[in-house]
One Martini backbone bead per residue (centre of mass of N, CA, C, O) as a GRO file, in nm:
protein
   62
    1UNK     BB    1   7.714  13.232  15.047
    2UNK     BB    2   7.880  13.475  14.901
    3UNK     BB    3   7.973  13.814  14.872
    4UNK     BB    4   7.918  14.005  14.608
    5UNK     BB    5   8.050  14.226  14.413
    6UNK     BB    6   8.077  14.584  14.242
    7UNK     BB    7   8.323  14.722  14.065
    8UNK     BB    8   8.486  15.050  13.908
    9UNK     BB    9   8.662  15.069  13.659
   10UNK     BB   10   8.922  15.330  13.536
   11UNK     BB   11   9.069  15.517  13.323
   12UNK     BB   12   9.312  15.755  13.306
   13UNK     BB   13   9.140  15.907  13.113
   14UNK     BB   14   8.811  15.816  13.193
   15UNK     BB   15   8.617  15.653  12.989
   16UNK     BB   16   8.658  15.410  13.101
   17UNK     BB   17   8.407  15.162  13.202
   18UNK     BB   18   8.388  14.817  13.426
   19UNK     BB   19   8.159  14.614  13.556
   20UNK     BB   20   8.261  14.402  13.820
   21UNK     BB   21   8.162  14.062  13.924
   22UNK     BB   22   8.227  13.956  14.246
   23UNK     BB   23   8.232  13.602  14.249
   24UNK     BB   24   8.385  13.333  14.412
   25UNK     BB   25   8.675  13.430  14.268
   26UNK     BB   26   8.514  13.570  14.046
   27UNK     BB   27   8.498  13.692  13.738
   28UNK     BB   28   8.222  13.906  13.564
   29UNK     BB   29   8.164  13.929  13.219
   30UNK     BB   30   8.028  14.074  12.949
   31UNK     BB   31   8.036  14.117  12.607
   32UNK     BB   32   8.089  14.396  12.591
   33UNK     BB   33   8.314  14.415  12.859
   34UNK     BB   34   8.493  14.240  12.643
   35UNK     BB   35   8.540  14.420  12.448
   36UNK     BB   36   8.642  14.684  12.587
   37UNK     BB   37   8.892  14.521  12.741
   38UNK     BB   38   9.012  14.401  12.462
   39UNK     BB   39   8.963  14.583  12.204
   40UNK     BB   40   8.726  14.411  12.047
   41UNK     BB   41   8.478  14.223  11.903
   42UNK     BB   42   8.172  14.082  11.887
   43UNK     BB   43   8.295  13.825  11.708
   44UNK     BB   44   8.533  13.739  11.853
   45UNK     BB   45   8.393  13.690  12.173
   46UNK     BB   46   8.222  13.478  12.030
   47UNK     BB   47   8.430  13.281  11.963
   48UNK     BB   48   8.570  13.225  12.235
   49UNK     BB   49   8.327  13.134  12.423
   50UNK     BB   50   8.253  12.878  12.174
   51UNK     BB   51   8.531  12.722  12.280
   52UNK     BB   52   8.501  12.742  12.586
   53UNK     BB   53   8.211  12.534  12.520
   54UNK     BB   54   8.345  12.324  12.387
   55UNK     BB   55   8.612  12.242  12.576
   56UNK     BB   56   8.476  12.283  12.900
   57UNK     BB   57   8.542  12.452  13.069
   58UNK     BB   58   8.251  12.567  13.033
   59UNK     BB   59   7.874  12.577  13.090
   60UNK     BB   60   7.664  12.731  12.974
   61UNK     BB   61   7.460  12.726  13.202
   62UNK     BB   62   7.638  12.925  13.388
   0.00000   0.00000   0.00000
């Protein structure tokens, strides 16, 4: 198994910070922090994630 790292970005202005989980070359964010970056709802996160499983992307339980 590879080692996972966690990655610290900020912006220029300094405010935004999200905690970024790097494994197996895999971005990992909850959903506060695709909030956070994409600057959206969490509603809207909610609804793009349930998309993502429904077309089979990605496995729920994964």
């Amino acid at each position: 198994m590879k080692e996972s790292n966690i990655v610290l970005y900020e912006t220029e202005d300094g405010l935004t910070k999200i905690d970024v989980k790097l494994e197996d070359e895999n971005i990992w964010l909850n959903q506060e922090q695709l909030v956070l970056l994409f600057q959206s709802s969490k509603s809207n996160v909610s609804e793009h994630i349930k998309n993502i499983f429904n077309e089979g992307e990605l496995i729920e339980s994964s």
